[in-house]
N, C-alpha and C positions, 0 to 999 in steps of 0.2 A: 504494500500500500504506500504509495507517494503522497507526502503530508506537507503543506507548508505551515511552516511554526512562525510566529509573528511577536513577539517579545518587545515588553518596555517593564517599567518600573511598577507598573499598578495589576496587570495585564495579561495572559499569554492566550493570542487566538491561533488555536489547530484547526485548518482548512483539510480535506479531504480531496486534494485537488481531484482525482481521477472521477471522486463521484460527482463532483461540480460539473452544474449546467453553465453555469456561466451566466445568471439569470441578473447579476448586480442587484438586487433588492440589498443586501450585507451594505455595500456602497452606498447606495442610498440613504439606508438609516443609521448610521453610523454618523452619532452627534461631533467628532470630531475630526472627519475625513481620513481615519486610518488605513481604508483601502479604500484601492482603484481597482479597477478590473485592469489583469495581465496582460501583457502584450504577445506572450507565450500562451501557446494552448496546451491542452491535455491531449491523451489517448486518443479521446473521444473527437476531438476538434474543438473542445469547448474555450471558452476565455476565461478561467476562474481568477477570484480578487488575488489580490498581492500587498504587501505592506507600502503605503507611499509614505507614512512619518510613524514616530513613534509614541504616538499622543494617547496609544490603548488606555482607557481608562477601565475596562475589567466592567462594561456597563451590561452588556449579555445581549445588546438588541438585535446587533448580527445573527447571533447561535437563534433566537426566537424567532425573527421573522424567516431564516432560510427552510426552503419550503422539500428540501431531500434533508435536512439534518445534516448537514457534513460538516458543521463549527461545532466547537467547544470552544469556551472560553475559561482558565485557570486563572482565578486570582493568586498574585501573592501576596507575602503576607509583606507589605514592604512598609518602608517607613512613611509613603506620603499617604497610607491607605490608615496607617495606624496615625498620625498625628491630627488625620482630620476627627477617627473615631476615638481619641481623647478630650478632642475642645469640649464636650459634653456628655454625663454618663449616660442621657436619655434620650441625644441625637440618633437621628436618622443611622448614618453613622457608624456611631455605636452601635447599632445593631443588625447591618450589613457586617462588620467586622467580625460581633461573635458570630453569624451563621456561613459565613466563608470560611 
């Protein structure tokens, strides 16, 4: 299975290229432009996304709206993920943090 991994500090999105249609809805709702669709195609002929910056915030909207499932999205546990869930013990936040 051919994967592309896509990594930053908040972040990790696993593409499935091969199973990719190349449909860019991921592109589209992805609040901070972290993919583009590839210039490269798969097996298949398809276009699947690709990292254009490293802005992953770990948000999941990609892995939700992709309509074969082929995202996963891993948060880690990093520091800008834990500094925002300390400003407050009741914040939002805070409670993305305990359940990741």
């Amino acid at each position: 299975m051919r994967r592309n991994d896509i990594r930053d500090m908040a972040g990790k999105i696993i593409i499935d290229i091969e199973k990719c249609k190349g449909c860019g809805l991921c592109v589209v709702v992805c609040p901070k432009g972290s993919l583009v669709i590839s210039e490269q195609s798969n097996a298949k002929g398809y276009y699947p996304p690709r990292q254009a910056n490293g802005d992953c915030t770990g948000c999941c909207k990609c892995a939700v709206v992709c309509p074969d499932a082929v995202i996963e999205v891993q948060r880690d546990s990093s520091n800008r993920i834990k500094a925002a869930a300390h400003h407050s013990k009741n914040s939002r936040a805070s409670l993305v943090e305990d359940r990741a």
